[in-house]
N, C-alpha and C positions, 0 to 999 in steps of 0.2 A: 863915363857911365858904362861904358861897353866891359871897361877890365874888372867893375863892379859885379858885372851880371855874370859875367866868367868865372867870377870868384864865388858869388851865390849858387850860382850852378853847380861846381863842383865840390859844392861844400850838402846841396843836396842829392848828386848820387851818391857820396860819400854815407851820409846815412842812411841811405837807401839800402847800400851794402852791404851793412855793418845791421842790418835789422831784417835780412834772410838768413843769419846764423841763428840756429836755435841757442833759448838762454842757458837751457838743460839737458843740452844732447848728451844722452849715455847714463843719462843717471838713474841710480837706484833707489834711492831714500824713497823711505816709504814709511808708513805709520802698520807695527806691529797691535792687535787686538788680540789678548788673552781669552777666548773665550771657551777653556779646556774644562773647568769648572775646577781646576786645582790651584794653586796660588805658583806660578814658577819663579825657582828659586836661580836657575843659571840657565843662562839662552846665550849659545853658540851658533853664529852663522857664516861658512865656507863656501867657498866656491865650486860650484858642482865640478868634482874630480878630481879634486884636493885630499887628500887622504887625512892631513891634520885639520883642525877645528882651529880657530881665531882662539884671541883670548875671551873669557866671561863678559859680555856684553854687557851685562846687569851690575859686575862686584859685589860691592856688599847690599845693594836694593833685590828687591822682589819688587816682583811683578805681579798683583795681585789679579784675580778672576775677576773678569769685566773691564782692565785697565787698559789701557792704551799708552804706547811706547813709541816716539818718534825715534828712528835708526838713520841717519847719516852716513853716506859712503865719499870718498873720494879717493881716485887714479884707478878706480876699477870701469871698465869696461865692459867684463860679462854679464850675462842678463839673466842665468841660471845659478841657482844658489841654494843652499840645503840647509835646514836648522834643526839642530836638536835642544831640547829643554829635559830639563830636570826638576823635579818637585821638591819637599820637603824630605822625603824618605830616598834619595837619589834615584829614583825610577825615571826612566829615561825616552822620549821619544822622539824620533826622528822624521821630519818631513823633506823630503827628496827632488830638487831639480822644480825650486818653485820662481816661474819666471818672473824677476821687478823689474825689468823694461815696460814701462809704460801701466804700472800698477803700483796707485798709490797708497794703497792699503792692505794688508795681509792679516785675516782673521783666522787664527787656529783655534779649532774646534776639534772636542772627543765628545764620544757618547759612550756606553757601556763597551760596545763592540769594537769602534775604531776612532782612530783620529785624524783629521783631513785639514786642510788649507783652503780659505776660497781667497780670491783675488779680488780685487774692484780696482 
């Protein structure tokens, strides 16, 4: 009985262990929201400091105004990252050093004057 409860026992600090590692440390994924009032047609996202852009995120889809785009990362680590989009007439803009650590949602928004990023 005794080599039973040894074995019980070490079978629950073992998960004990094994369930103070976070399931999602470090990640980035997050759910993009179009909400520029334009349809984008190619969405590019780098890692702040990167001087090249990834490949076309989108390919051949758009991204319509008001849609929402689940993005995926993995073996990245950084928590700052910049994107730029493009419309139908290749007009281009770029948002700068937008942190996805710990944000699971990223809404890009313009108005006549400017365009900006909020986080949740």
């Amino acid at each position: 009985m005794t080599r039973c409860l040894r074995l019980v026992a070490l079978v629950l600090v073992g998960c004990a262990l094994g369930m103070t590692h976070p399931l999602h440390a470090g990640t980035q994924d997050f759910t993009l929201v179009n909400q520029t009032g334009v349809e984008i047609y190619r969405l590019f996202i780098s890692e702040t400091g990167n001087d090249n852009w990834e490949e076309d995120m989108l390919g051949e889809n758009v991204l319509p105004d008001g849609a929402r785009l689940d993005i995926s990362f993995s073996g990245h680590s950084a928590c700052l990252w910049d994107m730029m989009v493009t419309d139908e007439d290749d007009t281009s803009v770029t948002w700068q050093a937008i942190n996805l650590c710990g944000s699971s949602v990223v809404v890009l928004r313009c108005d006549d004057e400017e365009c900006w990023a909020d986080s949740e």
